[in-house]
N, C-alpha and C positions, 0 to 999 in steps of 0.2 A: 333481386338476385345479385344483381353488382354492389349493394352496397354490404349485401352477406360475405361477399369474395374480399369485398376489400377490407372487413374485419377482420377475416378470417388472418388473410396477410397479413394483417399489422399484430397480432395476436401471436401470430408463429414468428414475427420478426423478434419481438419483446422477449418472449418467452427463448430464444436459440440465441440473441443478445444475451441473458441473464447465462444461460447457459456455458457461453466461450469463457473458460476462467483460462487466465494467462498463469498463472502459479499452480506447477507441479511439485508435491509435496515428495524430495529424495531423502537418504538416506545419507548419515552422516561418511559412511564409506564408501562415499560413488566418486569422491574425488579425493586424494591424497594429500595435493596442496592446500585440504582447507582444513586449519587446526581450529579445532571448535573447543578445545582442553578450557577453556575458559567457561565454556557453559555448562549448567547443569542440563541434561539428557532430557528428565523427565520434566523441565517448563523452557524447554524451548524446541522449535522446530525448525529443518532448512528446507529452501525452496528453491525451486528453478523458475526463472518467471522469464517468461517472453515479452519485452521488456517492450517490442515496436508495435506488438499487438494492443499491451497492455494503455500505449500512448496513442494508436487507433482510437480507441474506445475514448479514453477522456477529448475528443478534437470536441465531440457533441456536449461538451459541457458548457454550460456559459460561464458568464463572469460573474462574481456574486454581484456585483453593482446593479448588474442590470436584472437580476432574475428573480426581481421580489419574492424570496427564499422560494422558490421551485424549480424544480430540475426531473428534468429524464433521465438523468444521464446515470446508469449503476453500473458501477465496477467489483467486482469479486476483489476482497482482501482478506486475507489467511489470519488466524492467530496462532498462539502458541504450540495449542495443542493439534494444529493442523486441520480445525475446522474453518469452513469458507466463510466469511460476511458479507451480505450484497451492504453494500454502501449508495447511498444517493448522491450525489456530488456536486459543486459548481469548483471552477475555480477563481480561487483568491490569490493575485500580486501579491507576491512583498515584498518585491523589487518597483520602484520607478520606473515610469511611464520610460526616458529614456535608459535605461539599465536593461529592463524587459527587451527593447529594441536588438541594443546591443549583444546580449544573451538571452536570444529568444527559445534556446533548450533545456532554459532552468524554469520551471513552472510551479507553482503550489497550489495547493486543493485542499477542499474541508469538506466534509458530507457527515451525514448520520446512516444510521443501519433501516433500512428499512421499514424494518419492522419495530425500532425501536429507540424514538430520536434522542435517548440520554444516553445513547451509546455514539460518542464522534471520533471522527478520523482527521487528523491533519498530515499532511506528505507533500512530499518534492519528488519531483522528477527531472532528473538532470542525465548528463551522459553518464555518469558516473555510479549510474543505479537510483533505487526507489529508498528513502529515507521516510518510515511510515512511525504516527503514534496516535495508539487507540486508546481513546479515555474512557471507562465506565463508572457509574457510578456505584459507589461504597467497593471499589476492586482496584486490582492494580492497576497499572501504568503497561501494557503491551508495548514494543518496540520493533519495529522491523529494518535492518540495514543491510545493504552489500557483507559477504565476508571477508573482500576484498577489495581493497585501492584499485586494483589491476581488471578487474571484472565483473560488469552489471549483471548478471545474470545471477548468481548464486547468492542468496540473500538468507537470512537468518532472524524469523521470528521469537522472540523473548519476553518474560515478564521480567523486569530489574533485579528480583530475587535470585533468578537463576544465575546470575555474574559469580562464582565462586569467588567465596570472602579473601584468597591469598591472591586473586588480581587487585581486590578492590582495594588492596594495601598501597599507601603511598608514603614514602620516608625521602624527603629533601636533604640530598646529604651534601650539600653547599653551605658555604661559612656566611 
């Protein structure tokens, strides 16, 4: 009977873990200060992400060094089209042992999907918001950034395509 209870627990803890997703998927009109004229609408999406939740959840990661490629630890991360991915995760330094010390709020992470390890995630977390990019194979290149210098919270999922081609212009007009 006690060991049925305490399955039961750890079964509902997993499962309401996978559950708490920190990115809320808004609507390009919820704020005014964010010009999104750069993106195309229909391959990219914004988010709101609860940014201390979202760094709750990776504390239970380990380090790659140490976690002969296994981990618990899964975090919800959005793409484009505003579907969720559970991600597996450890984290990976790439910062030095004293760098890491020094700015212990800049952290990197790698995982795969779940359900499907040729799909990977590598990301930063910093004060300055979550800098995500999801690789698949034979697809694009996914991107997730702040859409602001000024605030982590409102981030902006993308595939590379959608940058409309008169940003991606560049003309050095120096002698």
């Amino acid at each position: 009977m006690k060991q049925q209870l305490l399955l039961t627990v750890f079964i509902l803890s997993f499962f309401s873990g996978l559950a708490q997703n920190s990115w809320k998927k808004i609507s390009s009109n919820s704020n005014e200060n964010v010009n999104l004229k750069k993106f195309d609408s229909n391959n990219s999406a914004l988010f709101r992400l609860d940014i201390e939740a979202f760094k709750a959840k990776l504390q239970s990661a380990p380090l790659r060094s140490n976690s002969n490629g296994q981990s618990s630890t899964i975090v919800s991360i959005p793409d484009e089209t505003g579907k969720t991915l559970q991600f597996r995760v450890v984290e990976a330094p790439v910062l030095s042992k004293e760098l890491s010390i020094q700015y212990p709020n800049i952290k990197t992470y790698l995982g795969s999907l779940v359900n499907d390890v040729t799909t990977r995630v590598r990301f930063s977390v910093t004060p300055l918001g979550v800098n995500v990019m999801i690789t698949r194979a034979n697809q694009e290149l996914t991107l997730i950034q702040p859409v602001s210098r000024f605030s982590n919270v409102e981030h902006i999922a993308y595939k590379r395509k959608s940058i409309n081609e008169d940003v991606k212009r560049f003309e050095c007009l120096t002698d």
